[in-house]
C-alpha positions as CSV (number, residue, x, y, z in Angstrom):
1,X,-73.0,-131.7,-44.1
2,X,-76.8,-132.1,-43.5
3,X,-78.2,-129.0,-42.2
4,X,-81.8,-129.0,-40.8
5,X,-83.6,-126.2,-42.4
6,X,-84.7,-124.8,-39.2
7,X,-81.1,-124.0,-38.0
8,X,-79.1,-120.8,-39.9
9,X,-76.2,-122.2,-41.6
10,X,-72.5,-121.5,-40.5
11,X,-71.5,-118.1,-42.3
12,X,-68.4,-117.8,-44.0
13,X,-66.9,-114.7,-45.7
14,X,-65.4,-115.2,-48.9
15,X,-62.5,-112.4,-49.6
16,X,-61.3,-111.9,-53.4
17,X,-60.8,-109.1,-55.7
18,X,-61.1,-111.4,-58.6
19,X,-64.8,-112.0,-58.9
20,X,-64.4,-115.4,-61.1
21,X,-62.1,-116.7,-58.5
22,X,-64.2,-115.5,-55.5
23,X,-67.5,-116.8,-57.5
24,X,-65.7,-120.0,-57.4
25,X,-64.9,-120.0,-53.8
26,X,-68.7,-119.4,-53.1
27,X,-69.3,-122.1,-54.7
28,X,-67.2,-124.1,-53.1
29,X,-68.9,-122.6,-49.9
30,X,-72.4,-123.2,-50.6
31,X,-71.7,-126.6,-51.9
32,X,-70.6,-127.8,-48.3
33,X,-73.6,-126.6,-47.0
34,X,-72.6,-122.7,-45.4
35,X,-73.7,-119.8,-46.6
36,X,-71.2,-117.6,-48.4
37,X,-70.9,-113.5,-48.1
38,X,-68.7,-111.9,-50.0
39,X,-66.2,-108.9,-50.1
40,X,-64.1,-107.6,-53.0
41,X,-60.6,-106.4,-50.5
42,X,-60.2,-106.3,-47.0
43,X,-61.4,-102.9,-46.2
44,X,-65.4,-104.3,-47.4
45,X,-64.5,-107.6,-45.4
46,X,-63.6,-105.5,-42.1
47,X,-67.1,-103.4,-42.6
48,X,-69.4,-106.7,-43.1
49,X,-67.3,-108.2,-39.8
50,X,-68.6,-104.8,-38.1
51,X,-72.1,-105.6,-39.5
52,X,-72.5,-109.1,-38.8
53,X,-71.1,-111.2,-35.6
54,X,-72.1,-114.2,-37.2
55,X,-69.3,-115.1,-39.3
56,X,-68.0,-117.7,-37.8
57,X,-64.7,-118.6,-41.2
58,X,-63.0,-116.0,-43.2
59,X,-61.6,-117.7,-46.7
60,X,-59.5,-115.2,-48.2
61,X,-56.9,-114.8,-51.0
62,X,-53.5,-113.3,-49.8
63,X,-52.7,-111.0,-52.9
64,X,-55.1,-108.1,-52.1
65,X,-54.7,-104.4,-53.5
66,X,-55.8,-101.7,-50.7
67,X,-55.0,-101.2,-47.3
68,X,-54.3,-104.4,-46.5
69,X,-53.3,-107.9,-48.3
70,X,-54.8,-111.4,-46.2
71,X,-52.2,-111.2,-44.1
72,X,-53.0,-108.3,-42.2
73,X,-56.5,-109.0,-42.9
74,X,-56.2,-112.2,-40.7
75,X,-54.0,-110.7,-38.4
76,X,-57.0,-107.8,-38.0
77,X,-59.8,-110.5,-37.6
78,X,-57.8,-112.4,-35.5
79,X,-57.2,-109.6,-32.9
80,X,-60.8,-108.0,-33.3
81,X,-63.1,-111.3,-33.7
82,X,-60.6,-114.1,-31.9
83,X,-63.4,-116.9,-32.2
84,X,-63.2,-116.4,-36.4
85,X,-61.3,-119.4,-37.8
86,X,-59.4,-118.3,-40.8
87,X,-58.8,-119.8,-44.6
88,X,-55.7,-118.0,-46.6
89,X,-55.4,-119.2,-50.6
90,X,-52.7,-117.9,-52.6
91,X,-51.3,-118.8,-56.0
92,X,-47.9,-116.7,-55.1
93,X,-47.2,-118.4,-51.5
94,X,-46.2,-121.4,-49.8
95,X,-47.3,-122.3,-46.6
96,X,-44.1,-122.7,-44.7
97,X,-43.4,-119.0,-45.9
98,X,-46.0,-117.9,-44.1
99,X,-46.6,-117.2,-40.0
100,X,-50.7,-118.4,-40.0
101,X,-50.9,-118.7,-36.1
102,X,-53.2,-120.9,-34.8
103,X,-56.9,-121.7,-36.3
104,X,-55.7,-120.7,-39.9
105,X,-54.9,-122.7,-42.5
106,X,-53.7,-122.6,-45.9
107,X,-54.3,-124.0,-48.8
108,X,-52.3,-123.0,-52.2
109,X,-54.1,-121.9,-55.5
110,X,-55.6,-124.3,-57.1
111,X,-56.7,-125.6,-53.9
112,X,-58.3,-129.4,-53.6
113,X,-62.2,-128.2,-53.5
114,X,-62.3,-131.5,-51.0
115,X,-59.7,-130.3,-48.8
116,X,-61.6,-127.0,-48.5
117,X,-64.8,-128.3,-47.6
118,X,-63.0,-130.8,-44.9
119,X,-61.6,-127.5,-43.3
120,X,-64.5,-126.0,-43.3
121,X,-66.4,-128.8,-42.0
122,X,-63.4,-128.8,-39.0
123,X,-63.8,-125.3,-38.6
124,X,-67.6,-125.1,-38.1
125,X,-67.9,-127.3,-35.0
């Protein structure tokens, strides 16, 4: 993705309380061109969402501790920010035992870095 350096790059939210895993999925981020935030569980992802309406792709793992796991996570941006298209990873679910909804996808842990980026790419315009 070329992005003119005049024009703010698309914002994505990175959500992982594993910081090696969610350093890793900023990289994977910033290396298709967006520019990565990050939160630790969902309640920190639904506070920066309050704090900036210009997250336009939330990329979260599923197994969260707190008050909420991705799941309900999505489900909450989904009803509060509807224009948010939405990344779930997991290393403990399969997609088809899942209900994503429309504008989420999935990709299982270890995800294809190139399959990330293409969804991304999809998901920005």
């Amino acid at each position: 993705m070329v992005v003119s350096p005049s024009l703010p790059r698309p914002v994505v939210l990175v959500v992982d309380d594993e910081p090696l895993l969610r350093m890793m999925a900023i990289d994977v981020v910033e290396e298709a061109g967006f520019e990565a935030i990050e939160a630790a569980d969902a309640d920190a992802a639904i506070a920066i969402f309050e704090l900036r309406p210009d997250i336009r792709i939330l990329f979260t793992d599923i197994q969260m501790p707190g008050s909420m796991d991705g799941l309900k996570l999505a489900r909450a941006v989904r009803d509060r920010w509807p224009p948010v298209r939405i990344i779930l990873t997991s290393g403990h679910c399969k997609a088809q035992d899942l209900d994503l909804g429309p504008g989420h996808v999935f990709f299982a842990k270890p995800y294809d870095v190139h399959a990330v980026e293409a969804a991304l790419h999809r998901f920005a315009h």
